[in-house]
Structure formats: structure tokens, C-alpha cells
N, C-alpha and C positions, 0 to 999 in steps of 0.2 A: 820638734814638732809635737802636737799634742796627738797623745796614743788614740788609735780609732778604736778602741773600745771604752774611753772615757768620754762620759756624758756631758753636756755643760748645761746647764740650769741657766735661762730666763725668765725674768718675775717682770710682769708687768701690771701696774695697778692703772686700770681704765677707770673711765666713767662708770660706766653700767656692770664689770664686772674687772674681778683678777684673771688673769691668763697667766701660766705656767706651760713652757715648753722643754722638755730634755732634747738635748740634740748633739750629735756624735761631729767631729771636726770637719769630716764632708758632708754636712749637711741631711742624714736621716734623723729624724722626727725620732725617737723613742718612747717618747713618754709625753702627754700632755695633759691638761685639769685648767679647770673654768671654776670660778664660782661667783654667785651674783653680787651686786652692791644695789643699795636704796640710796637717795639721798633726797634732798627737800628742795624744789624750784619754788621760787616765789617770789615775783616782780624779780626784783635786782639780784635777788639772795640763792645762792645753789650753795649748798653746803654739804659736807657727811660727815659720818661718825665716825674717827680713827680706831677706834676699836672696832669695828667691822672690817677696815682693812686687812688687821691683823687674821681675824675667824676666817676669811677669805683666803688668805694666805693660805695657811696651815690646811684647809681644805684641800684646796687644789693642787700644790707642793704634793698632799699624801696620793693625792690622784696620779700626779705626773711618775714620782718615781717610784709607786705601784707600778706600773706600768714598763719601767725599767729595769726590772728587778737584778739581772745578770751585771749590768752598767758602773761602775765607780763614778761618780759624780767629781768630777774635776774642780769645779768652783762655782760662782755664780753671780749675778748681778742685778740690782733693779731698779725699772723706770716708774718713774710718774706724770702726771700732765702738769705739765709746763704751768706754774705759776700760783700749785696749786700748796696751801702752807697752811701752819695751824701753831700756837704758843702748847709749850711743854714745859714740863716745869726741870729740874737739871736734872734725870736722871732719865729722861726722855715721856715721862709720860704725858701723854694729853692731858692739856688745861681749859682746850675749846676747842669747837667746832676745827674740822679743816673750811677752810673758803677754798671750792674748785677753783680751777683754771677762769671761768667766765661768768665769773660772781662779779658783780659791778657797784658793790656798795660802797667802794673806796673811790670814787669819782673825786668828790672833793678835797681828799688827801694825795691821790693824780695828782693834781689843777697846779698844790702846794710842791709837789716835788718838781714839776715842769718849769713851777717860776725859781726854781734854785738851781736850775739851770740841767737839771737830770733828764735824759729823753727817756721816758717811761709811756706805757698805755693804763688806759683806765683798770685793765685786767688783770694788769702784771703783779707779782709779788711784794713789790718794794710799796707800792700804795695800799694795799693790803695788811701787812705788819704796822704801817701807821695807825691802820683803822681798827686792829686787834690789840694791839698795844693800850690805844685809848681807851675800847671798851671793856677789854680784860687786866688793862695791867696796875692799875690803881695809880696811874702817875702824878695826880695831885688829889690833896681835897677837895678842892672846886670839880666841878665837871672837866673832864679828861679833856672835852673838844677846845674848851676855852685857854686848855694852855699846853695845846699838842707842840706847839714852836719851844718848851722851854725842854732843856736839855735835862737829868736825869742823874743826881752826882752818884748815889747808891747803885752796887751793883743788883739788877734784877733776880728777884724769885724764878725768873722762868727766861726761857730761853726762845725763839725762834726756831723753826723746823721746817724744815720740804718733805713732802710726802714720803719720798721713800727713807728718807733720815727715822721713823718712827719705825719702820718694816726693819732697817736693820739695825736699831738698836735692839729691839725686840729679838733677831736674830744671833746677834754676837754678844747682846749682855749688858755692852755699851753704848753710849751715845754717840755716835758718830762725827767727825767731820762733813760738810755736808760737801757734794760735786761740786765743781766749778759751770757746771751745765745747767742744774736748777737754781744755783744760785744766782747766774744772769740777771733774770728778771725780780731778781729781789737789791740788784743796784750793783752787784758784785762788777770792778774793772777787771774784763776780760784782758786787754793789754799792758796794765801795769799788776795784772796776778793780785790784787790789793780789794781790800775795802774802800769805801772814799769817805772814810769812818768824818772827816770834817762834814761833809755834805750832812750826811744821815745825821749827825747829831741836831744840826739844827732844825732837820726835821721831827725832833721829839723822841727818834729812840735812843734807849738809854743803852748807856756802857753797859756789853758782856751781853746783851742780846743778840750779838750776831752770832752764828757758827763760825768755826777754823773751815777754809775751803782748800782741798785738795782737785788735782786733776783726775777725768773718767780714767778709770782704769788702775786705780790704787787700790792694792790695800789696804780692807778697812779691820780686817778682824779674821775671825773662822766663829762657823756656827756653835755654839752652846749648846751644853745638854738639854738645857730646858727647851729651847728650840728646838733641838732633832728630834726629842720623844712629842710635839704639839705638831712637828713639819712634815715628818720623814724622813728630813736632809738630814745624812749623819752627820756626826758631832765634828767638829774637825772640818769641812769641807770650807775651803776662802773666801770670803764675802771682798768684793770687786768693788767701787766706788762705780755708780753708773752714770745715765744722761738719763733727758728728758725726753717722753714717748715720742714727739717726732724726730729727736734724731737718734732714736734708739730703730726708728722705722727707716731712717735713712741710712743705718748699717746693715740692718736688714737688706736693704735692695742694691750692695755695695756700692754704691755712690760716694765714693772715699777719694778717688784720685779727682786731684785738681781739674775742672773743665765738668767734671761731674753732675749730674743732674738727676734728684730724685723728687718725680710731680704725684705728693699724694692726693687721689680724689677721693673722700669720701664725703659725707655729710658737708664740708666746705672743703676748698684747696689751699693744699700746702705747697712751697717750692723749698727745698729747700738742696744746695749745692756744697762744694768743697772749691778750696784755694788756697795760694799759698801764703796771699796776704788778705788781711778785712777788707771789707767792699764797704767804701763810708758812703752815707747815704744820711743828707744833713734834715730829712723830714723824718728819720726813723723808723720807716715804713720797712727798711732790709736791716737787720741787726744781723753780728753774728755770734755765733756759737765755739767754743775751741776744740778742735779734735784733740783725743792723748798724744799724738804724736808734735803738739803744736803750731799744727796747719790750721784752717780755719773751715768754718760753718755757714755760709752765709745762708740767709735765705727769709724770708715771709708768709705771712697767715692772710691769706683772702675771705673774705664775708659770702660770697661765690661756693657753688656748690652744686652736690645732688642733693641733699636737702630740700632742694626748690620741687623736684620730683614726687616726691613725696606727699609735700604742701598740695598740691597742683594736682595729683591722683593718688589718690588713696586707693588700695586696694588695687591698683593698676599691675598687669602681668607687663614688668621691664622688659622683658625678649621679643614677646608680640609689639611690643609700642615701639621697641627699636628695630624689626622688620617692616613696622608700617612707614614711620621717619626715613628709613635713608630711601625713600621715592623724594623728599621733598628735601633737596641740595641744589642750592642752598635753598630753607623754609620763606616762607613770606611774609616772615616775620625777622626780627633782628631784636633780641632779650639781654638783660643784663641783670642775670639774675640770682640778684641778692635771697641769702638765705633768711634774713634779719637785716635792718636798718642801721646803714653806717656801713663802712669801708673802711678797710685798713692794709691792704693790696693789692694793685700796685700802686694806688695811690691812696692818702689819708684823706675822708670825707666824713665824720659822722654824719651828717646830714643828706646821704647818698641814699635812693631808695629804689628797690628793684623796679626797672623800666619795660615796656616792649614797645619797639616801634612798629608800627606797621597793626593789619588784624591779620593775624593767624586763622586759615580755611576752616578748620578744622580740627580736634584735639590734636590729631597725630602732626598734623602743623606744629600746634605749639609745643608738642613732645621734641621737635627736631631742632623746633628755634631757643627750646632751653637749654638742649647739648652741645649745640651750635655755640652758644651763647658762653657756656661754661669754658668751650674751646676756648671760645674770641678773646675769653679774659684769662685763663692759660698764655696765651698768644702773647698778650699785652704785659704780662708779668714778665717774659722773658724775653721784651723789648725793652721793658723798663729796668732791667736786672742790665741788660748788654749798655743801655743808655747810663750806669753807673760805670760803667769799664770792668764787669764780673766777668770773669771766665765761663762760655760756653761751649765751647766744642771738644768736650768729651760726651759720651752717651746718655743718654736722658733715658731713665727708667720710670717708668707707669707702675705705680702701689693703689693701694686703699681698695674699699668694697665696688668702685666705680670701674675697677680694671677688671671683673668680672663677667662686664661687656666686652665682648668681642666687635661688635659693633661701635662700641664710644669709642674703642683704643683707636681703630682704625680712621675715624672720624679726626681727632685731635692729634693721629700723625699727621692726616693731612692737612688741615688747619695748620699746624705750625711748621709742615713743609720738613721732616723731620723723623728718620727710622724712633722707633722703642723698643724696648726693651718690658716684658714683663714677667716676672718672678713665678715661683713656681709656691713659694711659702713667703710673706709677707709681715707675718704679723711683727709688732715691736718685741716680743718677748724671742726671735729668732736673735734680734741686735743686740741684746741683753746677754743673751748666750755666747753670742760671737766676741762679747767687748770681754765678758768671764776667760774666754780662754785667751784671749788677749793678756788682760791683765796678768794672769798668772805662768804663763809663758811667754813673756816676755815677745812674744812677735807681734810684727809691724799690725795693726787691725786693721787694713785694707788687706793685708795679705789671708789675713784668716775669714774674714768675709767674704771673699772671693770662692775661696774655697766651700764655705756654708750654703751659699744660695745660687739655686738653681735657677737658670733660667729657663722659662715653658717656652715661650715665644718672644720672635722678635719683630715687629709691624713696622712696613716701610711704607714712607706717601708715595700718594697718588698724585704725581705732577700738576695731571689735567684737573685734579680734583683742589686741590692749592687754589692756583691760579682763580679759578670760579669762589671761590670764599674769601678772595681778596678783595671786591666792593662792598660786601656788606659788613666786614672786619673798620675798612678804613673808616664805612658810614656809624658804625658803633662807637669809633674811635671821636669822631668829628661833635653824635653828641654829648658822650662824657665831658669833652673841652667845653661844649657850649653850655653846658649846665655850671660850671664851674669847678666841677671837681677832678680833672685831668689837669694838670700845668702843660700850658704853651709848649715847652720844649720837649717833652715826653711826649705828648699827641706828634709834635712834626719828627720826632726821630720816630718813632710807630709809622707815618708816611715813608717815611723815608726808607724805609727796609720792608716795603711791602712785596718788592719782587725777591725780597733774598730769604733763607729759610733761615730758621731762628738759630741753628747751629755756628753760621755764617760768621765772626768775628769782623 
């Protein structure tokens, strides 16, 4: 077991900022450090600067284990957003921009991987390195675009990277293998452990640009001198092979055993679950993920959200809005509200745009029929999850800034007819911690997460309160189908399980 006087270090590299948390094997906080990130939106384009990553790092690491000072630092680990990558050249360093996670300037390199038969998103990784490749990698003399399909005999100047691939090669010296979690969405076969190096080649990347992919939870290295005196982390401490920040956040809220359920809300909704086999799901809407122990990850990203809140009032005090809303259950309105245009959970729409039906009296109306709303499509993700044969009836835990509310949690158990579970420390960089002393003690990481995270509260529904959200559920459900973007047979099994609670198999 890992000694309670060693620390475990998680790095988590967000959007807006780094987060570093120390944290002791039951779960006390030690030491924690923030530091900010910039980066550039514009139209299709969000991008940063990997060397800001790093100053970020090293900042907030010196924060966290100042802060711990008595503590030995056991190991450590680190996430990044999902999809988010950038060319290095072989010894790790930045050769270009990172493209975040929901940079969309690789669409038309999508469109090319989908007709070779790859289920990829416009956002993901793998259409991304198409689209870096061409504009950084000098693949022909002609223009790159005109002949992205021709394969590449020369091995490349430069390499491929995931975000946190650059954090810890900077930290161990070397260049890393990259996770088999961030690699996913750069094309990696999660089931046959492999490349589908035929595929990718004929989409234009060249031999020797991939990374070696290792499982979360390996052994990547131990920190470097250069690194301890720039970090903090003494020299010597084991760098962990990590996942990606939502399921770095889905270890966080222990959602590890099979039946498992962990619903992030924050800015939009994540679901993401545990099983013992992939849940196939032939629109690609649910992919999954591989735990270290070689169990699975399924789960989905909704365009849905609090986000919409935000949009909607500005400057609005959440607590007063959500004691004036719960007079009005169910609202007089019925919302489906997209944070941004396009769907992508639980079902595929780009052309899907946030609706309300009905006129809301009132602001505090439409404040109720938004949360309502976020529910109904919570609700529908985990009719559409049980409509692929997913395992549900293990506990469903509430994360993100949206579990905050005391009021939403309670609302959305009962909407989905269904107790929760909410944590007491949430962030992804607790999951980071937890998969570090994983890794290097070798125990099971549900067992060690269990252990880490506390829970503050558990919220049970409101029967009477279900039952009454069930005609305006079915009527949201009815117009998704009529607009075109629900299928047939998901709108009637969503009928179909309107009197049973979502835990219900």
C-alpha cells in the first residue's frame, strides 16, 4: 500500500490554466498551484504556445510542493485535453503551434479520414496531424494540400506529440512514448493495441511520425535534474504514463467499476462510464477509452451544457436564479440547449441548433427550462448509452463546476429518476494523482481511487418529482426525432423507458 506520508503529484494541463495537486493516498489535498495559460480563438483556429505549457508547469509544481514541504513525493502523472497535439521535432521540442482539443481547421482532412473508412470527429487528433503535417511538414514541393494522399518514403524531421508527451519529455529528459488514452483520437486501435499504420499512410503521414504507445499507468521515466531545479519535483521522483483530462476526471470521482457512471457538467456534458467490454456504437457518437487494468472506458461529449447559462445571463447570481426556478417544475418552456451549433451526444447532428419550445413567463422560467433542459439531455444520453447494451447500474457520480449547485444536482436526480453521488474534490489533476500511485505501486486503480476521493454528498430522487418531468422529457424527445436529428429507434426506446429510472437495465 502506498505509505500515508507520500505525496502523489497530479499535473493537469487545462484550457485556461495548469493545475497541480499533492495528495496523500486517502485523499488529503497537501499541496496545490495554478498557473494561467493564453491562447488565440479565431473562427475555426484555438491554438497555444507549448512552451507556455512548460513556464506553467514549473510555476505551479514550485507552488504545489512548497506547500508540502515535510511530504516525499511518490510519483506523478499528466493529463491533457483530449485531442489536443502539436509536430516536435525528435528530441521533443516544439516545431508548431499545439491545435487545442476544438480547433476545427482540420474538417476537410476529417471528411478524408472518414472516407477510408476511420470513425473520427472533425476535432479529434488524427485529422489534425493531417492538417500539421501538410502545413508544417514540407511533404512535397508542390503544395502539401495537393498531395496530402501520397505516402512519404523518407523518415520525418519531426515527430508527432500529445500535449502532455512535451510536459514530460521536458521532465525526464526524454521523449516519451505517448499514452494509449491520448493517442485514441489521433487513430490509435484501442483493441488490437496497434497502429492501423496501412490506413494512416494513405492518408499522407509519413513513416516514423507516430509515437510508440504504451498503457496509462507505465513507466515513463524519473524526473531530471534539470527539471527538479525549474519544477521543485526532486530529481528522481517516476513519471507515470497518464490519460486524458476527462478520464483523468473520471478517476477522480471513482467511476472505475463496471456499471459505473461518471456525468461531468461543466461548460457542456460529458458521460463517461466503465465495462468490461467496448460498448460499439456504429455512428461513433460513444467511443471508448482503455482503463490500465484492460477494462474499458466508454463514454461521449455533448454540445449541451451550462455554458448556455452563461450566454443567456451574464452577470446573473446562479443561487438566487436557482431558488427562483425550482417554483417553476416543471418550466413552461421545454429547451434544448446547445452551447454552440452541432451535436455530437447522444446523437450525431451538425446541423442541430439550440431550440426552446414553448414561451418561457419569465427569466427565472427560462433559467429552469435551461436546467431542465440540460437534464432531459443527460436523461437521453443514458437511454441512448442503455439503448447500445452499456452497463448501467452501478452508481452515477455528479463532477464539474455545475455540481456546485445544490439545486441542479437535485433536479437531474430526479429527472433521471436516480440517487448521486457527489465528490468532495473533483478536479482531473486528483485522477492524475491517483493513476501515479497506481502506477508505481502496482495496485489495482479503482482500488486506489476509492481510497482518494471523498464523497460530500449523496442526492436521492424525488419520485413524485420524476414522474411530473416525464411529459415534457418524452415531448423534447418527440421534437429531436421530428426535426431529424434523433433516429427512430433511440427516440422509441427513450419512450419506452419513460416509467423506469435510468439505473434500471
Amino acid at each position: 500500500m502506498p505509505d500515508e506520508q507520500e505525496a502523489w503529484l497530479g499535473i493537469d494541463l487545462g484550457t485556461q490554466s495548469v493545475r497541480v495537486l499533492a495528495v496523500t493516498a486517502d485523499g488529503t489535498v497537501v499541496g496545490r498551484g495554478t498557473a494561467p495559460l493564453g491562447g488565440r480563438r479565431e473562427g475555426e483556429r484555438h491554438e497555444q504556445d507549448p512552451g507556455q505549457w512548460w513556464e506553467a508547469v514549473c510555476a505551479a509544481a514550485r507552488q504545489a510542493v512548497g506547500e508540502a514541504p515535510g511530504a516525499r513525493i511518490g510519483g506523478l502523472a499528466v493529463c491533457g485535453t483530449s485531442g489536443t497535439v502539436l509536430l516536435t521535432d525528435v528530441a521533443g521540442r516544439p516545431l508548431s503551434p499545439g491545435l487545442m482539443y476544438d480547433d476545427r481547421r482540420a474538417a476537410a482532412q476529417a471528411a478524408r479520414a472518414r472516407a477510408a473508412g476511420l470513425a473520427v470527429q472533425d476535432s479529434w487528433a488524427l485529422p489534425k496531424a493531417m492538417w500539421l503535417v501538410e502545413e508544417y511538414g514540407g511533404l512535397a514541393e508542390a503544395p502539401a494540400r495537393a498531395h496530402a494522399h501520397l505516402r512519404v518514403a523518407r523518415p520525418p524531421r519531426f515527430r508527432l506529440a500529445h500535449q502532455p508527451d512535451v510536459i514530460v519529455a521536458r521532465l525526464t529528459g526524454e521523449l516519451p512514448p505517448a499514452d494509449s488514452s491520448h493517442a485514441l483520437k489521433t487513430g490509435y486501435d484501442l483493441q488490437q493495441d496497434a497502429w492501423p499504420y496501412a490506413a494512416l499512410a494513405e492518408l499522407g503521414l509519413p513513416d516514423g511520425l507516430l509515437p510508440e504507445v504504451v498503457r496509462p499507468g507505465t513507466r515513463l521515466g524519473t524526473v531530471c535534474p534539470d527539471a527538479a531545479e525549474a519544477t521543485g519535483i526532486p530529481a528522481g521522483t517516476p513519471v507515470v504514463a497518464g490519460m486524458t483530462d476527462g478520464c483523468a476526471a473520471q478517476i477522480a470521482s471513482a467511476a472505475l467499476r463496471p456499471g459505473s457512471w461518471n456525468s461531468v457538467l461543466g461548460t457542456t456534458l460529458v458521460l463517461k462510464g466503465a465495462s468490461t467490454t467496448p460498448v460499439h456504437d456504429p455512428t461513433g457518437v460513444v467511443y471508448n477509452h482503455r482503463a490500465p487494468d484492460g477494462t474499458w472506458l466508454p463514454g461521449g461529449a455533448s454540445s449541451v451544457g451550462a455554458g448556455v447559462l452563461t450566454a443567456a445571463f451574464a452577470g446573473a447570481d446562479p443561487a438566487a436564479m436557482d431558488e427562483r426556478a425550482a417554483a417553476r417544475e416543471p418550466s413552461g418552456a421545454i429547451a434544448y440547449p446547445l452551447v454552440s451549433p452541432g451535436e455530437r451526444f447522444p446523437f450525431h447532428a451538425p446541423q442541430a441548433v439550440a431550440l426552446v419550445l414553448g414561451e418561457p413567463r419569465d427569466d427565472a422560467d427560462l433559467w429552469a427550462a435551461l436546467l431542465q433542459g440540460v437534464a432531459f439531455t443527460e436523461r437521453l444520453c443514458l437511454d441512448y448509452l442503455h439503448h447500445l447494451g452499456a452497463p448501467l447500474d452501478g452508481p452515477l457520480t455528479f463532477t464539474g463546476g455545475a455540481a456546485r449547485s445544490g439545486y441542479w444536482n437535485q433536479l437531474r436526480a430526479d429527472i433521471l429518476g436516480r440517487p448521486a453521488r457527489v465528490p468532495a474534490q473533483t478536479e482531473p489533476a486528483l485522477g492524475m494523482a491517483a493513476l501515479a500511485a497506481h502506477g508505481v505501486c502496482s495496485l489495482g486503480l479503482a482500488d486506489v481511487a476509492e481510497r482518494m476521493v471523498r464523497v460530500r454528498a449523496v442526492v436521492d430522487p424525488r419520485p413524485d418529482r420524476t414522474a411530473l418531468f416525464a411529459e415534457p422529457y418524452a415531448r423534447l424527445v418527440d421534437e429531436l426525432h421530428a426535426r431529424g436529428w434523433l433516429p427512430a429507434p433511440v427516440a422509441a426506446h427513450a419512450h419506452a423507458r419513460l416509467t423506469r429510472d435510468t439505473a434500471d437495465s
